[in-house]
NUMAR-958446 format. One record per residue: x, y, z of N, C-alpha, C in turn; residue in one letter. Coordinates in steps of 0.05 Angstrom, whole numbers, plus 5000, padded with zeros to 4 digits. Layout:
! residues N
XYZXYZXYZa...
***
This chain:
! residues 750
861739603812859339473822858839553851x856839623862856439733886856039513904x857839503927858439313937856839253971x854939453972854339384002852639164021x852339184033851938884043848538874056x847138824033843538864046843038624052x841738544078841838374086837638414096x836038284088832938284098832338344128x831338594135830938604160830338394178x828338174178828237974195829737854190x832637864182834237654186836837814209x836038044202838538184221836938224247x834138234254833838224278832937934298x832337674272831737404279833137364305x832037154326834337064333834636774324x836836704309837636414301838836354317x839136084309840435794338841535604312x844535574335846835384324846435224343x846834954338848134754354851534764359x852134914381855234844390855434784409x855834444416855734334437859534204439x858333954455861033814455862633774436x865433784431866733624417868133394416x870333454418872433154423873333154459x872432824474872432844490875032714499x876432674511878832514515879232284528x876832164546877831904549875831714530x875731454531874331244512871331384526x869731324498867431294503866231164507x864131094521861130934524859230984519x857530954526853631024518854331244517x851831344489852831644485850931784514x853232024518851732114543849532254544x848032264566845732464567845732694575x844232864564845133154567842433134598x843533374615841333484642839833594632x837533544644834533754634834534004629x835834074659836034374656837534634658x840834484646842534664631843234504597x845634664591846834514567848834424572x850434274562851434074564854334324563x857034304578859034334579860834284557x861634434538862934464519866534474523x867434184507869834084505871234124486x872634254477874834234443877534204450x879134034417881534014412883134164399x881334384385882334634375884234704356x886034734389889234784388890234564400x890534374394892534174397892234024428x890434114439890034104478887334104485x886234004502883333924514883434174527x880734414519880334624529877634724532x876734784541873434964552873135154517x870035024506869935214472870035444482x869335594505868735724512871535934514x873435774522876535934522877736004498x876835864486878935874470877436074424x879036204424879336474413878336454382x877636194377876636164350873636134349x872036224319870536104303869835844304x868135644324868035394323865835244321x865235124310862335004311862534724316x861134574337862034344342859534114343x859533914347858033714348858333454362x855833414371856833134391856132974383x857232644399855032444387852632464389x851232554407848332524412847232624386x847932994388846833144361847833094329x850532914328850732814306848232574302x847832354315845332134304842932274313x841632594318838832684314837832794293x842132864283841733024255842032814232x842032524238841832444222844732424199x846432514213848932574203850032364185x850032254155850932064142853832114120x853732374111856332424099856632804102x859032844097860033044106857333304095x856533334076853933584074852233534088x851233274102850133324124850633574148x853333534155853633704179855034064171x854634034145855834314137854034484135x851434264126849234434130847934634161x849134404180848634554200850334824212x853034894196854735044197854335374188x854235514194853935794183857235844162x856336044147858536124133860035934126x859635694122860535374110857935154092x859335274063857735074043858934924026x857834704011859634514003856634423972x859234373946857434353922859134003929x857333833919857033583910856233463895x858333463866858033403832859133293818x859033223805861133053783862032793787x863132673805863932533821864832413847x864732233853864832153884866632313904x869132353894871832443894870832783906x869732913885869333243880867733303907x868533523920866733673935869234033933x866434173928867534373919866134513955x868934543975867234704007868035053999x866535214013867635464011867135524045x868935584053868435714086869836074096x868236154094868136514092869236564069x868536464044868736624022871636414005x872836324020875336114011874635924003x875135853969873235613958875735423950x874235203952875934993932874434883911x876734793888875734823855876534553854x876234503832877134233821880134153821x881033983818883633923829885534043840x884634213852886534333873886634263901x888134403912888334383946886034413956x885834273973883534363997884434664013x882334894013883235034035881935084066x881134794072881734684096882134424108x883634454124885134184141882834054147x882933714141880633594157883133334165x882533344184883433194219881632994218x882632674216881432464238882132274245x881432364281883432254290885132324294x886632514292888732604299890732694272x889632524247890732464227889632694195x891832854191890132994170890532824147x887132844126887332794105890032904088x890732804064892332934032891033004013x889332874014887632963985884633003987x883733123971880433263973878333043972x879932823953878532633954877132413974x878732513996878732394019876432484041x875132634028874232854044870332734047x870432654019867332504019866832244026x868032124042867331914056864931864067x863031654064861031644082861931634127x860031794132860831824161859431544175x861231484202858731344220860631234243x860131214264861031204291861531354305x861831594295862331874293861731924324x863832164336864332154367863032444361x865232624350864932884353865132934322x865133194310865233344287866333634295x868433834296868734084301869134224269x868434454273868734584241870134874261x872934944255873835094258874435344230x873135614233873035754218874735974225x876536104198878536314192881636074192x883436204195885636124181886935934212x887935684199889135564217892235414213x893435584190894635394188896435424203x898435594229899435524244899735334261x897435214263898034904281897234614254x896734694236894334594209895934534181x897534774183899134884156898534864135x900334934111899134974092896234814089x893734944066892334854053890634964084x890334994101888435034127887835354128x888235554107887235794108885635864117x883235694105879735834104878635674139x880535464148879635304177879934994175x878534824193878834564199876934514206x876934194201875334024204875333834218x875033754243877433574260874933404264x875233084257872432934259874232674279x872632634301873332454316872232134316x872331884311871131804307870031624339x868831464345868631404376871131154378x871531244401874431034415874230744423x875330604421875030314433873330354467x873130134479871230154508872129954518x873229994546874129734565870429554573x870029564563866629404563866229294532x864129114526863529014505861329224496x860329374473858729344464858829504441x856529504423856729584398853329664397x853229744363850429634354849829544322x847529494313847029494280845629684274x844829714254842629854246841829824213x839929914204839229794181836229964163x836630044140834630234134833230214117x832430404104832030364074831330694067x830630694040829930924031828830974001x829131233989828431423969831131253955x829731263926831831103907832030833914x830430693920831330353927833830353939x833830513965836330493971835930274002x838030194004837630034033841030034042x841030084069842730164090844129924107x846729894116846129744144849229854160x849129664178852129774194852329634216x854229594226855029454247857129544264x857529604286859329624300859929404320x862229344338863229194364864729344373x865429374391868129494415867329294440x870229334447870529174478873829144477x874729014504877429014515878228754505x881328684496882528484485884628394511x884728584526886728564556884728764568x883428714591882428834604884429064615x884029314618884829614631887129604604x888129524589890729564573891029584537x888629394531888829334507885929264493x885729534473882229524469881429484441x879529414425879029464400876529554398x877129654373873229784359874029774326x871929624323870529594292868529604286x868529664255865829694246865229804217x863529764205862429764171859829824169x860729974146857330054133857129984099x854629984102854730004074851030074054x851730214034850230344027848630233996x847130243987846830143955844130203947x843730353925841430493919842430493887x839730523869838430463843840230903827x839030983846838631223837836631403839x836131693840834131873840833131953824x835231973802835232133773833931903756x832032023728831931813705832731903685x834431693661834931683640832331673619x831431823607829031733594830331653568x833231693559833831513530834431193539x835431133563836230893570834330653587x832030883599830130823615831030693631x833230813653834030773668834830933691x835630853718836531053730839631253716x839931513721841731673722844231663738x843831513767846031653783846031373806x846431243800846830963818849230993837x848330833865851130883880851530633895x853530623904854530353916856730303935x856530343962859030453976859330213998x861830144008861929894030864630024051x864730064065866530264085867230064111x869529994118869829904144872130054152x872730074186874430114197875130084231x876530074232877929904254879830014270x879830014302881630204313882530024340x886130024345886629774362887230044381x887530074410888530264428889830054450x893430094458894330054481895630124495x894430154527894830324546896130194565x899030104560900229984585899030074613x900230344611900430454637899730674634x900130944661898631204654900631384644x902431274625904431414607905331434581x904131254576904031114551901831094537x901031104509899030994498899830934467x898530764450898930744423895830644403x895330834390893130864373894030654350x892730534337892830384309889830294293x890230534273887630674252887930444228x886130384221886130294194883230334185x882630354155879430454150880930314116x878330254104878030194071875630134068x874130414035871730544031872630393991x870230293981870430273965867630393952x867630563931864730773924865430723889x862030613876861230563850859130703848x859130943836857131063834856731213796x855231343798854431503778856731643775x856931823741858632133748857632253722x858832493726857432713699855432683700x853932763718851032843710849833083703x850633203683850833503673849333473652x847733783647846333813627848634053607x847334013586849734343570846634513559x846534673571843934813564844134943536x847034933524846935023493846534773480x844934523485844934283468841734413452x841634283435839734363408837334163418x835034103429833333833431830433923417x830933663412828333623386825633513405x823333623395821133603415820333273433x821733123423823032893439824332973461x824633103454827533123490830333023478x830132933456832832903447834233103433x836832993433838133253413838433183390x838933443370838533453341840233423335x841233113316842533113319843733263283x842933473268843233633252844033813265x843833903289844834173288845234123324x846733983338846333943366847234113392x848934353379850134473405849634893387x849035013411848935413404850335403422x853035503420854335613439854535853444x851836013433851436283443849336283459x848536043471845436053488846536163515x845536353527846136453551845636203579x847036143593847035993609845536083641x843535863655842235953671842535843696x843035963716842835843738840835673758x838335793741836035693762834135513736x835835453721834035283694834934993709x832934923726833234563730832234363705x833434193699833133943682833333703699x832033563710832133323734831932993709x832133093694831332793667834232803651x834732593649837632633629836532483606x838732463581838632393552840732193546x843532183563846432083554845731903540x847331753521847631573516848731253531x850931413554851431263568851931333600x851331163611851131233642853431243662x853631513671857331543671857531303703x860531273698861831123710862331183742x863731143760865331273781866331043800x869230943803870330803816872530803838x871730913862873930953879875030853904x876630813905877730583928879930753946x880230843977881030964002881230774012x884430714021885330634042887330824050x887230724082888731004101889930774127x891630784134892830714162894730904179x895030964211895831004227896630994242x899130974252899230994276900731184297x898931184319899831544336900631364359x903331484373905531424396905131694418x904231644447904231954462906231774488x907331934496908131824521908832114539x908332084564907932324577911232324588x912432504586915832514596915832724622x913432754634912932954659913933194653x915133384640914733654642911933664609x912433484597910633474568909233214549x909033214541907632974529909132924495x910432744502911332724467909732564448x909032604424907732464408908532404384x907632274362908732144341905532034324x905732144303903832024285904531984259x904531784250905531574225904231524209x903331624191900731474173901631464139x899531404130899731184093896331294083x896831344070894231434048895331394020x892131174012892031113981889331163974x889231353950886831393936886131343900x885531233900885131103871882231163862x883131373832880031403828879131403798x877131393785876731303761873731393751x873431513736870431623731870631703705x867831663683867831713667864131753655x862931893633861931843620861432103597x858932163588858632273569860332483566x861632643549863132973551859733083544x860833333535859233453526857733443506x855833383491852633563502852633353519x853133183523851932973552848532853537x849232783507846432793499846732453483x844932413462844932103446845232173418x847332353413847832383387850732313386x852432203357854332133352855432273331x854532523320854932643307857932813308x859432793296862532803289862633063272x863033253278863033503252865733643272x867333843255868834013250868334293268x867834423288866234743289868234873274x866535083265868235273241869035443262x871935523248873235663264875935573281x874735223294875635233319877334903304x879334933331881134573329879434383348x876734343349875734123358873134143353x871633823356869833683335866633793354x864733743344862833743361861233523358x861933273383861433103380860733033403x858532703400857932603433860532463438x862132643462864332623462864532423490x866032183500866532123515868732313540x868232263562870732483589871532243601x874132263616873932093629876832223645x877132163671879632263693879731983707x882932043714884531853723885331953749x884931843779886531943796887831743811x890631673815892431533838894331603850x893431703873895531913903895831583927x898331653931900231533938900031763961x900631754002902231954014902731834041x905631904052906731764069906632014085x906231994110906732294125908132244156x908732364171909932444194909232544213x909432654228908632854253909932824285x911832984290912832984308912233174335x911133154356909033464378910933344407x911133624412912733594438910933794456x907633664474906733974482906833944503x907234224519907634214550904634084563x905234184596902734064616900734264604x897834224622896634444615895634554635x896934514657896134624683898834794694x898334964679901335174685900835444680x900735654681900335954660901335984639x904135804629905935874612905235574593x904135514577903635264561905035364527x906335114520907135114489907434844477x907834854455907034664440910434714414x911734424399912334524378913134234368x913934214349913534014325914134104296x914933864276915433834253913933634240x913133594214911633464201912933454173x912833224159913533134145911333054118x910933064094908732864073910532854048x910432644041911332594015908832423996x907732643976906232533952906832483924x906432293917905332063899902932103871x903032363860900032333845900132333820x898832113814898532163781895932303772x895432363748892232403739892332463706x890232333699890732403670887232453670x888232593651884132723635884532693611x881632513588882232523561879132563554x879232553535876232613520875732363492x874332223487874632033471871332053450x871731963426869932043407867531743424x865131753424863331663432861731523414x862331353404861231193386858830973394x858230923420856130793433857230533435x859030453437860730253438861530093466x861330353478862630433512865430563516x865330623537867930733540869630683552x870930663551873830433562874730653585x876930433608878230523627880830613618x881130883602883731003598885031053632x887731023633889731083652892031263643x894031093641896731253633896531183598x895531033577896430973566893431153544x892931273521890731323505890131093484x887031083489886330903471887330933443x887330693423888230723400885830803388x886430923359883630983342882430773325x883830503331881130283323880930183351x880230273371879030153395876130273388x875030103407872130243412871030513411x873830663431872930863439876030993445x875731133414878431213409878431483431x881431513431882131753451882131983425x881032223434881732443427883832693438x883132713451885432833471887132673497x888932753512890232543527891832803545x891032803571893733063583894332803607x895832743613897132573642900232783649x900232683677902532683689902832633715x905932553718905532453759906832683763x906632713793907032893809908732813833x911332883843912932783865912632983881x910533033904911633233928912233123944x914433343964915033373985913533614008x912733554020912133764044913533794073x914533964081915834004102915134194118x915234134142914634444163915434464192x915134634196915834564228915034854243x913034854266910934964279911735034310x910935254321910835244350909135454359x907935484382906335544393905835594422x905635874432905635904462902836044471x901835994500899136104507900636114538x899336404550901136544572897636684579x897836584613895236754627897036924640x897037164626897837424635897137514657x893837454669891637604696891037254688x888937224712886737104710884937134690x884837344677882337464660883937474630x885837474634887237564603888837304598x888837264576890437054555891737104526x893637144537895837184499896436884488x896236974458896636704450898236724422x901036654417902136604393903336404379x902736384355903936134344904436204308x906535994297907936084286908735774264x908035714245908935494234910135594199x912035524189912935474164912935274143x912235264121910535094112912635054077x913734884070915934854043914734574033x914134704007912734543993914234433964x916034253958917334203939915634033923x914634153890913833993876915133913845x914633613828916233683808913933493798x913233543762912033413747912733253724x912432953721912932933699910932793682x911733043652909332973634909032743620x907132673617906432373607907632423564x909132173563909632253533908032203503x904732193526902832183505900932403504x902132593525900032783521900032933494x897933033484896533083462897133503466x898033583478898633843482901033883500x902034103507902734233517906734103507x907833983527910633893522910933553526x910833353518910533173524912833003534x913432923555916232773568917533013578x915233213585918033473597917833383629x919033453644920333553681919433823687x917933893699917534193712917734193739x919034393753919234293783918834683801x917334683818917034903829917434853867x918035043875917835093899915335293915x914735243937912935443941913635413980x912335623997912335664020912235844034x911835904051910936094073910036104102x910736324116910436254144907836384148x907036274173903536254180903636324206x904036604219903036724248900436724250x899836704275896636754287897136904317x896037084324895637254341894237334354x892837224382890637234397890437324425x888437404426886937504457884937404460x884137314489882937254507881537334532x879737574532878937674563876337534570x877537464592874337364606873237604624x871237734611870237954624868337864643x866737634643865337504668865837264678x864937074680864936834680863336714660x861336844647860436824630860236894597x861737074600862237214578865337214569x865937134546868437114528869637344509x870437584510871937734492874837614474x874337564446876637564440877737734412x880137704411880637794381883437604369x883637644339886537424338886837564300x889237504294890537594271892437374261x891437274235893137074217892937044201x894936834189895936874162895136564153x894736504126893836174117894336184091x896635974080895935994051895935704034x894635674014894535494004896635423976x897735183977900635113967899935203932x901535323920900935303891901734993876x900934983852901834703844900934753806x900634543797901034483765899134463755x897534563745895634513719896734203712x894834143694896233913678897234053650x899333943640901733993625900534063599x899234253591898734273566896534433557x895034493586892234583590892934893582x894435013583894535283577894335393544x895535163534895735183494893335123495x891634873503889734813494887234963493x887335133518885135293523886135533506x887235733510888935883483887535843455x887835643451886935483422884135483421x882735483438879635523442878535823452x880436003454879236303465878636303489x880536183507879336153537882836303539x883236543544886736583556886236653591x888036633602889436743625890136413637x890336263628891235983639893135963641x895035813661897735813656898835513659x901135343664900935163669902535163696x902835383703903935343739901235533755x900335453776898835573790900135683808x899835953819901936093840900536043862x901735973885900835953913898136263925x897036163939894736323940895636383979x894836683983895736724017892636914027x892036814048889737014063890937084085x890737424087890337494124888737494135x887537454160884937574169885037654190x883637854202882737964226880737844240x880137854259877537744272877337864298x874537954313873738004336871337884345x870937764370868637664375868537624400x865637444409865037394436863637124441x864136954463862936744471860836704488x858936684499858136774524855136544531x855036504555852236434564850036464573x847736484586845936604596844036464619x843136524635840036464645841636164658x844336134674844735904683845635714660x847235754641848035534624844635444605x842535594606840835554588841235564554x842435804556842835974539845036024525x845435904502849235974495848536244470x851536334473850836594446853536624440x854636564413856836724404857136854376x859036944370858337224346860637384345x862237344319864137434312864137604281x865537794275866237954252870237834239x870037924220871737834198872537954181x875937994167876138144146878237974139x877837864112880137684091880937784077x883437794078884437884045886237724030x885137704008886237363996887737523968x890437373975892737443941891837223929x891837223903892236943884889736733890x887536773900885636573905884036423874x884936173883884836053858881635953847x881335923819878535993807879235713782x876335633784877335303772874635443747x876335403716874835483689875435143671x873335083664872934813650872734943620x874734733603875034773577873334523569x870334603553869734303543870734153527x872534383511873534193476875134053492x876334103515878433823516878133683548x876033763556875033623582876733783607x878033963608880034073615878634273640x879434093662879134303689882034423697x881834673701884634923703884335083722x886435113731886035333754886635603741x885735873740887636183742886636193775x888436403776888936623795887536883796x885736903814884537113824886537363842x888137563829889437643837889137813860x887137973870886038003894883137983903x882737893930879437923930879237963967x877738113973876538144002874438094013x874937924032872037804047871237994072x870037974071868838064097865537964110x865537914134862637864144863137704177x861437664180861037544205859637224218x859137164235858236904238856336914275x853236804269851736944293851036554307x851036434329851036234337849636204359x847036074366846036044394844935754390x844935694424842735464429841635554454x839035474458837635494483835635234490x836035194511834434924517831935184538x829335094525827335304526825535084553x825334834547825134724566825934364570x824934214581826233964589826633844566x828533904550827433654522826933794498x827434024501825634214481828434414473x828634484455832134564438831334724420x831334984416832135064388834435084385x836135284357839135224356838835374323x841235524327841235574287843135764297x843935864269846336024253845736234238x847436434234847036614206849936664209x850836624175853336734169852936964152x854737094141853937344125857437414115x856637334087860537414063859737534053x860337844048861238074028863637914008x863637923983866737853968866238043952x868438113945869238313920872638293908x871938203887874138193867876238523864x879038473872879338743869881538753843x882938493845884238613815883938313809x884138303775883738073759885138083738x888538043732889138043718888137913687x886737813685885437523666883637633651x881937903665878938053659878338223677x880038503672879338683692877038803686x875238793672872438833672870838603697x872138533712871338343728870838523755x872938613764874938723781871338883794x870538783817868438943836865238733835x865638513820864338313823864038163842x862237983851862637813873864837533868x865637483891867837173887865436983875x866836763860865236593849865236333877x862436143875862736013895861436103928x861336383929860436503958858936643960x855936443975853236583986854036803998x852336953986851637264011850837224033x849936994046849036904067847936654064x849036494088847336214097846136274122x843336034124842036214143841035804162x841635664175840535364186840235494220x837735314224835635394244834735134243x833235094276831934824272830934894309x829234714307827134594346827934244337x828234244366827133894365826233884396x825433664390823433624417823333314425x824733164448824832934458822932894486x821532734472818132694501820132584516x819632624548818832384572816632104556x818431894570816831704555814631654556x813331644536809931564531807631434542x808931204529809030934539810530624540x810930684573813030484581815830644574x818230604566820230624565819830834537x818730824530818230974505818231284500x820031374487820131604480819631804448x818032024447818332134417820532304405x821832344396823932574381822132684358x822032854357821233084333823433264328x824533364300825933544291825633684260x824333914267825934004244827234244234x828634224216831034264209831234544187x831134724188831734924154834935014152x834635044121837335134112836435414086x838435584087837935784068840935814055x841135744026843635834012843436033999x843936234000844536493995844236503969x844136833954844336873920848236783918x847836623898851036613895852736683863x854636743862855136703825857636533824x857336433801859136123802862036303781x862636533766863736573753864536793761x867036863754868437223752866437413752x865537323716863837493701861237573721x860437433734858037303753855837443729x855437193699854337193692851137133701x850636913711847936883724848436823747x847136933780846436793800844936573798x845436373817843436273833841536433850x839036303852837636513868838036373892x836936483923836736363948835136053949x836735903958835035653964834135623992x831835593999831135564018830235154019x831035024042830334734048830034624071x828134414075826634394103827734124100x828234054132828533684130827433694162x825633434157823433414185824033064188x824933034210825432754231823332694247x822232524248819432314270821732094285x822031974310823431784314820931744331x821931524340822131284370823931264387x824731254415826731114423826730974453x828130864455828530744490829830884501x829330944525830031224545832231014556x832530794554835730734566837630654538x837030764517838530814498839130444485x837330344490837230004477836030024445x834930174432833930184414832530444401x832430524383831030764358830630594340x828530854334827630794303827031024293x828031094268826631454253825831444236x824631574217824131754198825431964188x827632044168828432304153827032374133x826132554130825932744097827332944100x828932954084830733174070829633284042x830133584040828333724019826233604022x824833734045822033554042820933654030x820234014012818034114000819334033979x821233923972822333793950822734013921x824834163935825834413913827234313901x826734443871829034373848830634603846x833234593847835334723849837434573832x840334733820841634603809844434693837x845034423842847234403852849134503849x850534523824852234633811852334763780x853635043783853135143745855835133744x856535093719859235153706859035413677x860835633683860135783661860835633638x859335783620858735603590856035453598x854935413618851935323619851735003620x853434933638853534623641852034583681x850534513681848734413706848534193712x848834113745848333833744845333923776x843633763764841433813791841133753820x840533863838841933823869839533593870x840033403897838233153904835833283912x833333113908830733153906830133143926x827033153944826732963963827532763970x828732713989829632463996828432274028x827332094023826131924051828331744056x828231674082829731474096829231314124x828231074130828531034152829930844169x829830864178833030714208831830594233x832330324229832230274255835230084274x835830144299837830124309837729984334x839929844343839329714370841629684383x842929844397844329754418844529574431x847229554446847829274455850829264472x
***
């Protein structure tokens, strides 16, 4: 397949604008600050483990502040990915699922994340962790290419380091309260203030969310996709003295929403819109990527139940040559979703397919998830006012996971909360299939890291972490395939160099380059999935997944212009990924699986500016640009020169906003808006069908008080209101991306 990289002339000579402003700042915050008329705002990151100038330091970064997090409207994590070049994220199936890809490095269905997300100091365990509704939100950084030297395993593709805002030796907080598209309505509350004046602070605060739905059922005449989310969290900080400090995190998110909202484009429908139920599924119908269906048929309206709790706590104390630290944390994720299997239609029809060992029926799905993880973290980093600075530490996690997936005959009865145990076949809603098993890991590592100003102008930088991943499974002794009551136990690990330069050729201008390594931990299928799929004509499955490793290269530049008006940076890339894992869904048994993509190469670049054009007045945007090509595929070497599944040829977000001098009286306007471009992409090996390019506009109206006492806005998102499908699954299963969506907010400080 001819692989070169055409990219539309006005996009290679555009100039696009990123927002990369502040990030994580280091002392407590207050009123979010104001940027000066007439430069940009001084850019802060945590990076590498240390408060440093974005500007110094040698990575891929895209960052966000408070201010530009609440203009963007920022409410859950695809909010701000959208503003990210060469970083996209599918959101399907369930609350839990987000499928990110960042330069070409995707994550699938129950696997690892391949990147670290940080908050607070505190990395997530599980993927599921990852879709949280946002809000208090300080900073956001998206660090792109491989990190796991300071990150480790699972941090290949980069990081996500989200800060949330800090307690305040002052009182204040605010509410806010909305409504929207889907009968949805909003609210939230924050407080902070001092419990011991100069020593002992708190900050709290909750949101919560609840909406009807977007989607309609026209068999149920109801909504499709209902959601329901209530989120609080709470942060105690004490600062004896100027040596000491101690963080204590706690947060709990409870989310009821919709799931399976998928069409099977091989279902049979009768000029009703229903399916036939004589003849209900062709599983030779070619599957389409750009065939939207926005109306569903189910019989029943899938389920989704998940409950996150997380606690912390981080110890620093400064020992004068370095700063020792300690972070302690607990993560529990409990998750539960269920509804139609496949056709996802209102038939109950029970037949045999010839040929095959399973029925074609309106089949009930349903997954089980409960992760348990205790973790560690031990950092010993020097001053940072020295030439010679290092850093090193060990880290510790021990996980806890169970998960079972079953498929149950759908009798219209409803469908029960299977766990560890399968329904009987005079229940309601007998089990048909049944795969469970827990999972005991261990993770271990231990990291170090040195940065040496060679000149004034030059900066070497190396670092070095090892990463041992002990896992063992045991199978549930009701699974319906594979070995039932067996023990499987694997090891996996690897060391993670990174290798960087630093020239400051002006004061203005940043040369760098850096070389590393990232890989993501292998782990288990569920116990059985490899016969089963086998049994259905799906081979290359296995029931151990082999650890997946990227190198990459990188060169680039940082730089400013016209007095700090003007920011510009722009970097190139080359990945080369062993074993990159590829998530294939078996419908006869509801069965999400990993294979192994035995080699694939990324390559492309990432283009970033902001310019403040005049007092108030901002453009800002991105262009990323991924080449992938499949180079060997053990599984289907007729594959082998295809694109990676999962990765746009380019993302392209751009946006102006414009904040008046006040009007009248204290009164101010905000205007913004916003585009995004997702690239042609193919969701399979085969890259049977692309997606074509989506192009989407989202336009903001506010109000506000120029001493920051009060807003009010307006969002539309997808405002020309494109139908796109969010996600394809080969075999021709779609679920449709959100429609237009309105929202408005009003807020009041205090």
């Amino acid at each position: 397949m001819k692989s070169s990289l055409n990219i539309p002339l006005w996009l290679g000579t555009a100039l696009l604008f990123e927002q990369t402003s502040v990030a994580q700042q280091a002392p407590p915050a207050a009123a979010p600050a104001q940027q000066q008329d007439d430069i940009l705002q001084e850019v802060i990151v945590t990076a590498r483990g240390r408060i440093e100038h974005l500007q110094d330091v040698p990575i891929s970064d895209s960052t966000l502040t408070e201010r530009q997090i609440e203009d963007a409207h920022i409410r859950e994590v695809g909010d701000f990915i959208n503003l990210t070049p060469n970083v996209t994220i599918v959101q399907a199936q369930n609350a839990g699922y987000s499928a990110i890809t960042i330069r070409g490095i995707t994550q699938v269905r129950n696997s690892e994340s391949p990147v670290a997300v940080v908050v607070d100091g505190v990395q997530e365990v599980n993927p599921a962790q990852f879709t949280q509704q946002l809000f208090d939100v300080e900073s956001i950084e998206v660090l792109r290419g491989p990190q796991g030297a300071l990150y480790g395993r699972d941090a290949e593709g980069g990081a996500i380091l989200i800060r949330t805002r800090q307690p305040t030796n002052e009182f204040e907080g605010h509410v806010d309260a909305g409504g929207g598209s889907g009968d949805e309505i909003n609210t939230q509350a924050v407080v902070s203030g001092p419990i011991i004046k100069d020593q002992l602070f708190f900050r709290l605060g909750a949101n919560y969310v609840d909406r009807s739905g977007y989607f309609d059922n026209v068999y149920l005449n109801t909504k499709q996709d209902p959601f329901r989310d209530t989120s609080v969290q709470g942060l105690l900080k004490f600062t004896p003295d100027d040596k000491f400090s101690a963080d204590l995190r706690g947060s709990f998110a409870t989310t009821h929403g919709g799931s399976l909202n998928y069409h099977f484009q091989g279902a049979n429908l009768l000029p009703n819109g229903l399916i036939n139920p004589a003849n209900p599924v062709n599983f030779t119908t070619p599957g389409n990527a750009n065939l939207v269906n926005d109306t569903f048929i189910s019989r029943d309206i899938g389920t989704d139940h998940r409950t996150i709790g997380e606690a912390s706590l981080k110890l620093t104390y400064d020992v004068g040559f370095s700063t020792l630290s300690s972070i302690t944390a607990w993560n529990h994720v409990e998750e539960f979703y269920s509804g139609d299997g496949y056709p996802y239609g209102n038939t109950n029809t029970l037949r045999l397919i010839p040929g095959t060992d399973y029925f074609d029926v309106d089949a009930s799905a349903t997954q089980y998830l409960d992760v348990t993880a205790r973790s560690e973290e031990l950092r010993l980093t020097s001053r940072s006012d020295q030439p010679l600075r290092w850093m090193l530490g060990g880290y510790y996690l021990y996980t806890d996971r169970y998960i079972s997936t079953t498929t149950g005959f759908n009798n219209g009865l409803g469908i029960l909360q299977v766990e560890t145990t399968p329904a009987g076949p005079n229940s309601i809603n007998p089990t048909l299939s049944f795969l469970g098993d827990n999972n005991h890991n261990t993770a271990t590592a231990g990291f170090a890291n040195l940065d040496y100003d060679v000149l004034d102008q030059l900066q070497l930088s190396a670092a070095y972490r090892y990463d041992w991943d002990r896992r063992k499974q045991f199978v549930s002794p009701y699974n319906t395939a594979g070995s039932p009551g067996a023990t499987n136990r694997a090891t996996f690990g690897l060391g993670q160099p990174k290798l960087s330069a630093t020239y400051k050729a002006t004061p203005d201008l940043n040369l760098y380059a850096s070389w590393g390594v990232g890989f993501r931990s292998g782990e288990f299928n569920q116990n059985g999935t490899a016969q089963a799929a086998a049994a259905v004509g799906v081979n290359g499955v296995g029931d151990l997944v082999p650890q997946e490793k990227a190198k990459t290269a990188e060169i680039g530049f940082k730089s400013s212009w016209l007095s700090n008006r003007i920011k510009i940076s722009a970097d190139v890339y080359l990945t080369d990924v062993d074993n990159q894992q590829y998530f294939v869904f078996v419908g006869a048994i509801a069965a999400q699986v990993l294979v192994p993509i035995d080699k694939v190469r990324l390559r492309g670049g990432e283009l970033e500016t902001q310019a403040l054009i005049a007092p108030g007045l901002d453009i800002f945007g991105g262009l990323g640009l991924t080449q992938s090509r499949i180079n060997r595929y053990t599984v289907d070497p007729a594959d082998v020169g295809n694109w990676a599944p999962y990765v746009p040829r380019v993302t392209v977000n751009a946006g102006i906003q414009y904040r008046t001098d006040p009007i009248i009286g204290p009164v101010r306007l905000v205007t913004r808006l916003d585009y995004r471009q997702l690239g042609k992409q193919y969701w399979d090996t085969e890259n049977a069908t692309p997606r074509d390019p989506v192009n989407l506009v989202a336009l903001t109206l506010g109000l506000e008080d120029s001493k920051a006492a009060w807003n009010a806005s307006i969002r539309i998102d997808n405002l020309l209101d494109k139908k796109y499908n969010a996600e394809y699954v080969a075999g021709g299963y779609v679920e449709p991306a959100l429609p237009r969506v309105v929202r408005g907010t009003l807020r009041y400080n205090f």
